[in-house]
N, C-alpha and C positions, 0 to 999 in steps of 0.2 A: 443230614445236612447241618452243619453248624450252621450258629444266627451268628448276622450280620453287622455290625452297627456303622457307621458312616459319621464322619465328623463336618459339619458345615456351617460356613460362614466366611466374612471379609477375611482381606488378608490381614496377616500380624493383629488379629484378635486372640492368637495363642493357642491354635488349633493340634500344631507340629507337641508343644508343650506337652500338654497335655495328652495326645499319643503317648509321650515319651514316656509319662509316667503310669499310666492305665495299663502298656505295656511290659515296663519295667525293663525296658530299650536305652540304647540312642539311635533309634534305626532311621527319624525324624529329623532332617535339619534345621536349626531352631538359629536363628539369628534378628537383631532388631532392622530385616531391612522385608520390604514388600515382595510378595511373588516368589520364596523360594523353592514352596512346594510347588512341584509341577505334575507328575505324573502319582498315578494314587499310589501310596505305601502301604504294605499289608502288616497289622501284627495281630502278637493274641494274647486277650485278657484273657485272663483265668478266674474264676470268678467262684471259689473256695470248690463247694459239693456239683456246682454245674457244671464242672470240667472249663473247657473252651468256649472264648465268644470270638471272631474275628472282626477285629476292628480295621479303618480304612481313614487314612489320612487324607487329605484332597487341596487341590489348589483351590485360592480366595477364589470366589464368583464376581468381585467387583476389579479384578484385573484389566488390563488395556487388552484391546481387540486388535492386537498385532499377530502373526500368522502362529507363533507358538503357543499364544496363552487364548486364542482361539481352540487351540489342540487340546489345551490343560484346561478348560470350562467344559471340554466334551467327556473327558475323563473324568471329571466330577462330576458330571451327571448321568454317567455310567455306574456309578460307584454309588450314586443315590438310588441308581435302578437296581441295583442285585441287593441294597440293603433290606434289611425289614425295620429299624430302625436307626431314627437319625437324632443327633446330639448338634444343634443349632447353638453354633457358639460366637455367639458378640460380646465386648468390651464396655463394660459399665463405667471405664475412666470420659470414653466417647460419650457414652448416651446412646441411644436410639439415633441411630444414622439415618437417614436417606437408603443408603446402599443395604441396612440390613430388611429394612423393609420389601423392597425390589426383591433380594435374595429368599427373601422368607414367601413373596407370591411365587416364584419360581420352584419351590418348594411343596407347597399345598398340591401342587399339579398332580404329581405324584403318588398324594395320598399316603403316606407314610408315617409312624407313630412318630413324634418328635417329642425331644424333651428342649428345652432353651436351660440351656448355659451362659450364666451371667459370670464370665471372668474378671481377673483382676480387680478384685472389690477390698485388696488389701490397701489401706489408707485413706480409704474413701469414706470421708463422715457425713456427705452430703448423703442420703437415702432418697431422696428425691428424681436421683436420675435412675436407681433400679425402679421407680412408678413407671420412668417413661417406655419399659421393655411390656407390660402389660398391655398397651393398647395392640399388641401382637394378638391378645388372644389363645396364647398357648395355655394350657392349661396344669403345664405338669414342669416346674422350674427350682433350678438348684443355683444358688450363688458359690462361687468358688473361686479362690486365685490357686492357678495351675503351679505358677512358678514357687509358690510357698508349700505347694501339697494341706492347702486349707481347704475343709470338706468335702475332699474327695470321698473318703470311706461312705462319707454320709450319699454322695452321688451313686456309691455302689452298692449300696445297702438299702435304701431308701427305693432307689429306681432300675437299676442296671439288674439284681437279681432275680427281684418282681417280678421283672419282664419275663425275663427268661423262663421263669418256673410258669409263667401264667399261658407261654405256648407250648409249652409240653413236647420240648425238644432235648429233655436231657438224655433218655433213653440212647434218640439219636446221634446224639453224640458221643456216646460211650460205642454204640456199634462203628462210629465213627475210626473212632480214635484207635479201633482194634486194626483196621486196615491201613494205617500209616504204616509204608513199607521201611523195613531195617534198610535195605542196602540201596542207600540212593548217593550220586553220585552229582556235587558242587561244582556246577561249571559256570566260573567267574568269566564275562568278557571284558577285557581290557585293550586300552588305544588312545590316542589322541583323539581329538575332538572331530566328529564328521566322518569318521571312519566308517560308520555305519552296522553297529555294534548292534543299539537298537531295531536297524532293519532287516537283520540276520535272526534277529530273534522272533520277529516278525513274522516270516518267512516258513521259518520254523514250527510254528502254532498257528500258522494259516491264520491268521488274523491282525487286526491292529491294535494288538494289546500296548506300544509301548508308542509313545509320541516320540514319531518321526519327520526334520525336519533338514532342510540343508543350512541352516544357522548352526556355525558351534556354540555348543553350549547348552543343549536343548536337554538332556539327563545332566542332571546337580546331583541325586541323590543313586544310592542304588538300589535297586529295583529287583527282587526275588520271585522266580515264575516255577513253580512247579511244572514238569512234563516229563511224559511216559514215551519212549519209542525203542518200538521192538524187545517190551518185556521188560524195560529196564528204566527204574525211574531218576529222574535228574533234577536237579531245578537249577532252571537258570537267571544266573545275574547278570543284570545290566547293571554297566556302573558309568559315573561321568565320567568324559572324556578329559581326562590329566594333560594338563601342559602348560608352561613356561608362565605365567600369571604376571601383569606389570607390580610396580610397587605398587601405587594406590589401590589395587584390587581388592572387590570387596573382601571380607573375612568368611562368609560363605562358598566363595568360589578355593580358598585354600581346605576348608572343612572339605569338599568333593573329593580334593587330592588325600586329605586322611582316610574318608572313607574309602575310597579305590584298596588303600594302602592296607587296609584293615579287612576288606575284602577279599584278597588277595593272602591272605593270613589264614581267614576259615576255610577257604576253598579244598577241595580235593583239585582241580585241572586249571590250568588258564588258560583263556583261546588268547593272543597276543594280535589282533586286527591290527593290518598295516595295508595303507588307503594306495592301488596299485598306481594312479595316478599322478603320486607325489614320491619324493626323493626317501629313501629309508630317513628318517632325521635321525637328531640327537637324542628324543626324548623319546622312538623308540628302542633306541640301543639302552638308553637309562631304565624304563622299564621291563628290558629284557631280561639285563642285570638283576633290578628289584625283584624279580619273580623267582630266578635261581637261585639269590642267598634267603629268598625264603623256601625253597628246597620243594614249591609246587611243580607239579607236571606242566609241562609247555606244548602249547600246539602252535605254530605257526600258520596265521589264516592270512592270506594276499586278497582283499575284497576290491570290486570291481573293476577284476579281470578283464571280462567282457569289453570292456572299452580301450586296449589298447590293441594295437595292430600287432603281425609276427613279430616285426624287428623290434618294436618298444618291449613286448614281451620275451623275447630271446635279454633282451638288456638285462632287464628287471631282475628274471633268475638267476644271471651272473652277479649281481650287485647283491641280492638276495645271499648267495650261498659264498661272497665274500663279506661283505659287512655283519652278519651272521652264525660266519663260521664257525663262533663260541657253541653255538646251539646245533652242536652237530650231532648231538641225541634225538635232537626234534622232529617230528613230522611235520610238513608243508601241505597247506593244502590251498590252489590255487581257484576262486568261487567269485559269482556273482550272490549278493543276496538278495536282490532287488531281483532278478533274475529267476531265482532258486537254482543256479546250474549249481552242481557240486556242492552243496550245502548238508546231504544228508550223509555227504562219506566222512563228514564229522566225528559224529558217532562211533564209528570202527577204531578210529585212533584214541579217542577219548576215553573208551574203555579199556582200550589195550594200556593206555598210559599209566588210566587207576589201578588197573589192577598189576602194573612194572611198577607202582612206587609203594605196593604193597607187599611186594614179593618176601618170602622168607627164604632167605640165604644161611645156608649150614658154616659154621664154623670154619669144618675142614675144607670148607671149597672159597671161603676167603683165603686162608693159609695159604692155600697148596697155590691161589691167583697169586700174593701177596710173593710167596717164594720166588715164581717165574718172574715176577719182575724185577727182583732186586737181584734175579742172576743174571738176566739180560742187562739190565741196565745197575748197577752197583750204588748205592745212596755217597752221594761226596764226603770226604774226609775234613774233617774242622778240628783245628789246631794237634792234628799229630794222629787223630783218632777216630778211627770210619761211624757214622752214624750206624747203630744196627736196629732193622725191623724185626721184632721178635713173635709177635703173633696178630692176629687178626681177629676178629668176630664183630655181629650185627648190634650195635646199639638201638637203635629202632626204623619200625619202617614209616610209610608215607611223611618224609622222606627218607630213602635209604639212607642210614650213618652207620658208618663205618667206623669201627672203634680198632685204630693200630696204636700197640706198644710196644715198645722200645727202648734204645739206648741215646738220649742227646735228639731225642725226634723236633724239641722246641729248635734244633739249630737248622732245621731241614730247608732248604731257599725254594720259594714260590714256583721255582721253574720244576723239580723234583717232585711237588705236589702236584702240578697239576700232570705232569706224567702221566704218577700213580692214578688219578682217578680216571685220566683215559686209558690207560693200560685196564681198571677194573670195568671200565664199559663195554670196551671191545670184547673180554674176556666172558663177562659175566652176559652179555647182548643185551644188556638192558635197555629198552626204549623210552623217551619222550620225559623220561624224568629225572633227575639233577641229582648227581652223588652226592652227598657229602660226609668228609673224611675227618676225623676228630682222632687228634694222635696224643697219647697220653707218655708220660716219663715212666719207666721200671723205679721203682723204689729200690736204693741201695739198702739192703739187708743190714750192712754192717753200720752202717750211719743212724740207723733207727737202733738199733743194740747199743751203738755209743748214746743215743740220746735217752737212753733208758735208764744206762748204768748213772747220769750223770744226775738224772732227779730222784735216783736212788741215796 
């Protein structure tokens, strides 16, 4: 069993920060405004000869009791329950609050080793308000400002290794760390806001690991779940729900659209959630787009199904497999999550995907595709002189690139490319993942001998 630690306290005492840097992440959203963390974020110190510690970010305890951040107080104190130790973190710019007090009896219940974190102590010449953290009673305290990386080594050296080595969990962790499986397979969900992303995941893991709520807006950050089904390990992301932000919107709510974006980058698959309710929009034709010139596998998931009648659903498909048509590599799969209908035929396409945008393709059977198409269809002629395809082969896989060269290929017009890459889908049957085609110029022989002779 790897230990635990758990980071707690008000919000914007620099909790997210801190993560960041124990980590050695940005996995944390970090912004000067209240209540970004919501759901817990998992990462992992390293902590030199003791291998692994898993550490756990959490929403402030002194948030409003509105129905989300009700959700995100239960989550933090989930996240205090599987710890074995907690890092109690208050702001020595504040003082001793009200709120960290509350926070700190809420804590004791638990019984849990705690150390207190006196942040933000960079400029502070008054020493008088670090006295006021001692009427806590804690016993075991490190002063440190997160944002400057001051005394942290000494937070990890002084107390963070101690610990570790004093429960005699290193052993376990090395037995640990031997069964993390090689072949596991990144499946990013992505959607607009309320789609129901996190209820699928849900769903999923048979449980309420991820706060769900019908507010958009409710995942900011993205959220990594490991899971095992049918031999095959995965982990899944939840990510916030991307869309259209006003001007004055906060600067954390554009950070979710990076991270989605940056998500969607690591991934091996994408599920593409689109809420069966509502009209295909713009933003997710713009995320469709996003996914394929990042050259990840696509799934297309229609979530709650279940709530429309025949005729709404006979629509839907047709609107689906027109405004869509790009993704005619894709699999569809039509599911409730909330439900669980159809949720676990998932799976089947997800792997067939990973393992189509891994595939190895022989040389000669690019060629020999690449031939068929330019006798069936001929590449057009520019200024006097037919563009010519000369050969083919694999540049790499997840995603397939296709490396063609030739003669004049930079004059090639968009409609001729995308031909070729459906000519090489059909041909080659590849499913659920997005060709992409990189065409390179033949060097003229004779033009490099004149530039040879001439710095001779």
């Amino acid at each position: 069993m790897i230990p635990i630690i758990a980071l707690i306290g008000r919000t914007n005492v620099g909790k997210s920060t801190l993560f960041n840097i124990l980590t050695k992440t940005r996995n944390a959203l970090v912004g000067n405004h209240s209540g970004i963390t919501r759901d817990r974020q998992y990462g992992y110190l390293k902590l030199k000869e003791t291998k692994k510690v898993i550490l756990i970010d959490t929403a402030g305890l002194d948030i409003n009791d509105n129905i989300i951040e009700k959700k995100a107080k239960k989550q933090t104190f989930l996240a205090i329950n599987e710890s074995q130790l907690i890092l109690f973190v208050v702001n020595a710019r504040d003082g001793l609050m009200p709120q960290d007090i509350d926070i700190f009896n809420k804590i004791r219940k638990f019984q849990k080793k705690t150390i207190l974190i006196i942040n933000k102590i960079d400029g502070i010449n008054d020493h008088s308000k670090f006295n006021e953290f001692y009427y806590l009673g804690i016993e075991k305290i490190q002063k440190i400002s997160a944002t400057h990386n001051q005394k942290i080594n000494t937070l990890i050296e002084k107390y963070l290794i101690p610990w570790i080595q004093s429960i005699n969990q290193i052993e376990q962790i090395k037995e640990t760390e031997k069964k993390i499986p090689i072949s596991t397979i990144k499946v990013a969900l992505i959607g607009c806001p309320n789609v129901g992303k996190s209820t699928l995941i849900n769903s999923l893991l048979n449980k309420e690991r991820m706060i769900t709520c019908n507010m958009p807006g409710t995942t900011l950050d993205s959220i990594s779940i490991p899971f095992t089904y049918n031999d095959q390990n995965y982990i899944l992301i939840d990510t916030a729900g991307t869309s259209k932000k006003k001007k004055n919107a906060y600067n954390f709510e554009k950070f979710s659209i990076i991270k989605t974006s940056q998500t969607v980058e690591k991934c091996n698959v994408v599920l593409l959630i689109i809420d069966a309710c509502k009209k295909i929009c713009h933003q997710d034709l713009f995320l469709a787009d996003f996914i394929i010139k990042s050259g990840k596998g696509i799934i297309i998931v229609i979530n709650k199904w279940d709530l429309l009648d025949i005729k709404q659903k006979k629509e839907l498909k047709e609107n689906v497999h027109k405004k869509l048509k790009f993704l005619y590599f894709s699999k569809i799969h039509f599911i409730s999550a909330l439900h669980h209908k159809g949720i676990f035929k998932l799976f089947k396409s997800i792997k067939e995907t990973y393992q189509e945008s891994n595939k190895k393709i022989r040389t000669s059977t690019l060629i020999k595709t690449m031939n068929q198409a330019t006798q069936k269809h001929e590449p057009p002629i520019i200024k006097g002189n037919r563009i010519k395809l000369k050969y083919a082969h694999l540049g790499s896989s997840n995603p397939p690139k296709i490396i063609i060269h030739g003669n004049k290929v930079k004059s090639l017009p968009l409609s001729y490319k995308r031909y070729l890459i459906k000519f090489f889908y059909n041909n080659l049957k590849i499913k659920g993942t997005p060709i992409q085609i990189e065409f390179k110029e033949n060097s003229n022989p004779y033009i490099l001998l004149k530039h040879k002779k001439e710095k001779n």
